[in-house]
N, C-alpha and C positions, 0 to 999 in steps of 0.2 A: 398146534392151534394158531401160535402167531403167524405161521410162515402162507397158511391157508386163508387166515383171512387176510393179511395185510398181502400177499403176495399171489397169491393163486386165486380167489374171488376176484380179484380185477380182471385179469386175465379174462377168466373165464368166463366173467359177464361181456367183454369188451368180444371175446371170439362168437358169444352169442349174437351180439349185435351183427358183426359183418357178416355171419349165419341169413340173419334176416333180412339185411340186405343185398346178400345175392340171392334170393330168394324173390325177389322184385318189388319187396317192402321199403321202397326208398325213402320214405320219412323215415327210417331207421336210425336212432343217434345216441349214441354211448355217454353216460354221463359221466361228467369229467370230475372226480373228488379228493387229485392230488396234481402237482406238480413236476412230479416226480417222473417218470420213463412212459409208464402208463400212462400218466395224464396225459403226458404230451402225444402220446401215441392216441389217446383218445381223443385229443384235441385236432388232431392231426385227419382222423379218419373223419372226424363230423365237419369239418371245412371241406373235404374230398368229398364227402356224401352229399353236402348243400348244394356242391361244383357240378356232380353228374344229377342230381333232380331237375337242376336247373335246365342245366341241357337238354335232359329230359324230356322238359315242359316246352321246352323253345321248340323242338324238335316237331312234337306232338304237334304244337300249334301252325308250323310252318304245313305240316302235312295236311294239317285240315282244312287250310286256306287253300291251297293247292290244289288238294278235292276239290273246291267248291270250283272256283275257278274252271277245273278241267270241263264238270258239267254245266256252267254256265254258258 
């Protein structure tokens, strides 16, 4: 029971989360409630997650002025 919860529940939530984010749920973001390997790994994937939404949204935006543009 310890090894499951303290050790394989994180896991398993954290593989859920990069699940739903390649999935194109990019708000997606693992919560962080150790310090430990896992944290930092989940610490790790939520600063990378923020990094490509971001882009994301830059990206989006750029195309849509673009549009506009092309048909003006």
């Amino acid at each position: 029971m310890f090894v499951k919860n303290n050790m394989l529940a994180p896991v398993q939530r954290l593989t859920q989360i990069v699940r739903e984010f390649a999935n194109k749920q990019l708000d997606a973001r693992c919560p962080v409630s150790s310090s430990d390997e896992i944290g930092q790994l989940s610490r790790s994937f939520n600063e990378m997650a923020a990094t490509i939404q971001d882009y994301n949204r830059t990206l989006e935006k750029k195309v849509e002025d673009r549009t506009r543009e092309l048909k003006d």
